[in-house]
N, C-alpha and C positions, 0 to 999 in steps of 0.2 A: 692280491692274488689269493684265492683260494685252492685249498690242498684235501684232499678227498683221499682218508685213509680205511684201509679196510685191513682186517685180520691177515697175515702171512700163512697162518697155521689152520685158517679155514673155520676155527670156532667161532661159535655168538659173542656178537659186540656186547660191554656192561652195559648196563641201561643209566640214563642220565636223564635229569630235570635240566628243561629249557632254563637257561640262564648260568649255567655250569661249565666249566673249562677244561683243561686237559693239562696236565705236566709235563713237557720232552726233556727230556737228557741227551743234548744235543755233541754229537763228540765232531767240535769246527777246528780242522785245521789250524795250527798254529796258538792254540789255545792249552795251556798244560793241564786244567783239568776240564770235565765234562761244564759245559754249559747250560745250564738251569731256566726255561721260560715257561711262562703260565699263556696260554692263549683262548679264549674263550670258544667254545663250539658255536657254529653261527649257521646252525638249520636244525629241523628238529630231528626228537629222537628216530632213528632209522634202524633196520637190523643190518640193512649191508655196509653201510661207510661212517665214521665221522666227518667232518668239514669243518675246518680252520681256517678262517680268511686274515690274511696277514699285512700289515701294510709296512713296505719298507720305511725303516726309519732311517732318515738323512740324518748327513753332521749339518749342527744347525750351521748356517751362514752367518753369525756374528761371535762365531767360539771357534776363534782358531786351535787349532789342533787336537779338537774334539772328534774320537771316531764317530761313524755311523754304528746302526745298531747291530750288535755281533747276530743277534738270533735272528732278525729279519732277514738280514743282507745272506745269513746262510741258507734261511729257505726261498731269499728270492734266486739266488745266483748260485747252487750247490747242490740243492735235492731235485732229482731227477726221479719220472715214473717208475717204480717197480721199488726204490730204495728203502730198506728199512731202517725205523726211526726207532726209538726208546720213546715209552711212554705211559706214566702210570694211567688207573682209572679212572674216567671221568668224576671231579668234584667239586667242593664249594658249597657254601649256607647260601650263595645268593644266586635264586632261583623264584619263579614262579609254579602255581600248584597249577599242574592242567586239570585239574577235577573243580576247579573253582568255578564262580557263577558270576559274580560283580565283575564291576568295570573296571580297565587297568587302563593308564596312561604309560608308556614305552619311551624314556626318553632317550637317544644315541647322539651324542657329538662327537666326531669324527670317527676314530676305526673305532668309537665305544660301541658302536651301533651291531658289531655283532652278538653278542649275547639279546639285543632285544630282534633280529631276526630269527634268533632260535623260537623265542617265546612267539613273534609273529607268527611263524610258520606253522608252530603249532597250534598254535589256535586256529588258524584257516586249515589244515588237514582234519581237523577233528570238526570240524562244520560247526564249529558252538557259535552261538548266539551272542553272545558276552561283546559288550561294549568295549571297540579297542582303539584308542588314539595312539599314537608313532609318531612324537615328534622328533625330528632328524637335523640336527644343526651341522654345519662344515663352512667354511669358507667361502667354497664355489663347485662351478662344475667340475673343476678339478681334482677335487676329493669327494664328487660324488657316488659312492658307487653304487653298487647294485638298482639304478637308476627305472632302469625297463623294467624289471620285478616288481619294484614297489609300487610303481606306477599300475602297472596290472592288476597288482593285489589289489589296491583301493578301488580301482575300477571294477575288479569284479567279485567284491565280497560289500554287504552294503554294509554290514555292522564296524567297517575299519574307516578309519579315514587317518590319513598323513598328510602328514603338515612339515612341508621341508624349510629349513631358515641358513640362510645365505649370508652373512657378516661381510664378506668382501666380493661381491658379485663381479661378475667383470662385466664390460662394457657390454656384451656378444651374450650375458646370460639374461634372458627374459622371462619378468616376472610372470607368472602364471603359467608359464612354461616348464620352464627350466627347476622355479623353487615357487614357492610360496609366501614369504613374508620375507622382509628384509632384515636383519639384525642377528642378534644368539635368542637361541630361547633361556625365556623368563617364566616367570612364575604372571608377572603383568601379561603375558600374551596367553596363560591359560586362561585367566579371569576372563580375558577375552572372548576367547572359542570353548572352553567347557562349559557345558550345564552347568556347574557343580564341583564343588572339590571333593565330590563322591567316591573316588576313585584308589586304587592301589595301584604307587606311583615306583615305576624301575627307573633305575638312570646308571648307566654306566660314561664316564671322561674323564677329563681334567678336573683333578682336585679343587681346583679353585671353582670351577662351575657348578662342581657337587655341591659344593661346602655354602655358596652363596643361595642355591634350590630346596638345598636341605633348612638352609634359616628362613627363606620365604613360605616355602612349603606351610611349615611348623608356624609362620607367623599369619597365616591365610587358614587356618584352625586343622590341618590337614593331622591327625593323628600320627607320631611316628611312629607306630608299630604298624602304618599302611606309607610308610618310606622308606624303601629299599634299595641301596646301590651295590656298585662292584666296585674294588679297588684295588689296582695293580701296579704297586713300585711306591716308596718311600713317603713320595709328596702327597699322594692321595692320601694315604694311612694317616698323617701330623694333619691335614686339613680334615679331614671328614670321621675319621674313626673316634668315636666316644667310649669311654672306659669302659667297660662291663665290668668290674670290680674296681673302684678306684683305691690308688695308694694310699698310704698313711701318711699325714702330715709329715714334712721332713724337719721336724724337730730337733735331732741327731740325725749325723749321719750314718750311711748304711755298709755294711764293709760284703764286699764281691770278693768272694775267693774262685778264683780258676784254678782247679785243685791240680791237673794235669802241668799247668804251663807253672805253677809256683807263684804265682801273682796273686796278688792281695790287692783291690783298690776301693778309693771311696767312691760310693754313691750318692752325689748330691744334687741329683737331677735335673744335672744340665745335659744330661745326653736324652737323645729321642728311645733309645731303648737299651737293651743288654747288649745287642749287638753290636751296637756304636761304642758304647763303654768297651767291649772285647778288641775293637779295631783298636781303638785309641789309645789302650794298652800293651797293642802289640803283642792282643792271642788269636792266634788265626783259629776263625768258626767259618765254615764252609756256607755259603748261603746262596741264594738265589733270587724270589721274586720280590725278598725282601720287604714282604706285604703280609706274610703271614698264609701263603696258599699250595708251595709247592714243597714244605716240611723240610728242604735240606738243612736249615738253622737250628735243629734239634739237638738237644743238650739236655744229659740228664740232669736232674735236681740232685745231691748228694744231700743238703738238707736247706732249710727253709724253706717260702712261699715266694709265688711269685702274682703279680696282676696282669692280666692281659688289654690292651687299648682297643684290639676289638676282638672278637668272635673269629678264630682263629678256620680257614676257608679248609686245610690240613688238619684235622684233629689228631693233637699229640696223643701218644701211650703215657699212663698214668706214670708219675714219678719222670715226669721228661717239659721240657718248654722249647717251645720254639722264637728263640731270641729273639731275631729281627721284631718281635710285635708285644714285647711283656716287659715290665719292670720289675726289681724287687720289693715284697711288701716289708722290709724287716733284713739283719743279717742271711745272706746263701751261699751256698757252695755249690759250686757248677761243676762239672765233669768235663771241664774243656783246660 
């Protein structure tokens, strides 16, 4: 479902790069504090609206007692026209340049595909020339969306072409129809249909899809400062996110003071970040998209360094980290 939000107070929208998201601070029923999601914009930059297309997230079928997703299920079944939402400035490092020239490959599996409709869309508003493949991987028709659009689009833009991939087709969806190749996309099916690993390649999904794209990619000679993804929620960040400062040998270990709560613990690197080490100690840090994009995990430094596992989407205030996505490099003291 998409949600088409426009200013209440009647000012100009921030301006945003295709590939960029949005923050809500969602106040859901039965929930004791605000609710924290990151949802990518998924049309391009406009002055009258943003657009969020959301997809509800079910309890999976083989995890008893597992809710569905609190932020979806709010905006599928709770926000009504006219309702105002909480919601910071559009952001994020993962974007594309609309002034650029070269060819880009767009890859979306499943509701990843909305940040590469932003970028789609903008490149066919602004009429460029530029070389754009859209590969779109799902299941079936069933998770297909935005179906008639894209279809259009390739129809009547000639420098695009989509290529949609089907892994469980049902019996009723016909190929050349309905999708275009059977299976997930691969890096084997671009060698296929690209000229060329010429390309600057986006991919927003599943960690493990990222994480397998990004090693073919790289091993098909594709340079990674022309591989770019988006990543949202814990398992993407441990599969896909690479150090941009890596820590220091853990030789000794590291001692976490949480100067607020009186806790003292070791760091010995079996936790994925600060923020887990904080849970596991039983100091509550308020968090959210847990990815390192919608900044609630913020915690100032009192003193020492810390390393972050990626390129934070949120950029902290100097003398601050934002947990969920950083280590320590050395003894710290946190402000939690």
């Amino acid at each position: 479902m998409s949600f088409y939000l426009s200013p209440h107070d009647g000012k100009a929208l921030p301006e945003f790069l295709p590939g960029q998201y949005l923050t809500f601070q969602l106040q859901v029923p039965g929930q004791a504090k605000a609710v924290i999601r990151c949802y990518s914009l998924s049309d391009r930059p406009r002055q009258d609206y943003f657009r969020v297309t959301i997809k509800r997230l079910a309890a999976p079928p083989d995890a008893a007692g597992v809710a569905p997703g609190i932020g979806s299920s709010f905006f599928h079944d709770q926000v009504n026209e006219g309702d105002i939402l909480d919601v910071k400035a559009p952001g994020g490092h993962f974007y594309m340049d609309p002034a650029g020239k070269g060819g880009v490959v767009l890859i979306g599996a499943g509701v990843g595909i909305t940040p590469m409709l932003s970028m789609l869309h903008t490149i066919v508003a602004m009429q460029s020339r530029r070389e754009v493949w859209l590969f779109y991987s799902v299941r079936n028709s069933d998770e297909h969306i935005m179906a008639d659009i894209l279809k259009t689009t390739a129809r009547e833009t000639p420098n695009v072409r989509i290529v949609v991939c089907y892994s469980q087709p049902h019996p009723h969806n016909v190929s050349g129809e309905h999708y275009d190749e059977a299976g997930r996309v691969s890096v084997d099916l671009f060698k296929r249909m690209l000229p060329s690993n010429n390309y600057d390649f986006y991919m927003c999904g599943p960690g493990g899809l990222m994480e397998s794209l990004t090693r073919d990619l790289q091993g098909w000679g594709v340079p990674e400062n022309r591989i770019h993804f988006e990543t949202f929620g814990p398992s993407s960040v441990k599969k896909v996110g690479g150090l941009t400062q890596p820590p220091m040998a853990l030789t000794t270990k590291f001692s976490v003071n949480f100067k607020k709560s009186g806790k003292v613990v070791d760091w010995t690197g079996a936790s994925a970040n600060l923020l887990e080490l904080a849970e596991q100690a039983g100091v509550a840090i308020a968090s959210g998209c847990r990815s390192g994009n919608c900044g609630t995990c913020v915690v100032a430094i009192k003193s020492g360094e810390i390393a972050y596992v990626q390129t934070p989407g949120s950029t902290p205030d100097p003398g601050t980290c934002l947990t969920c996505v950083c280590l320590p490099k050395g003894d710290v003291v946190l402000d939690a």
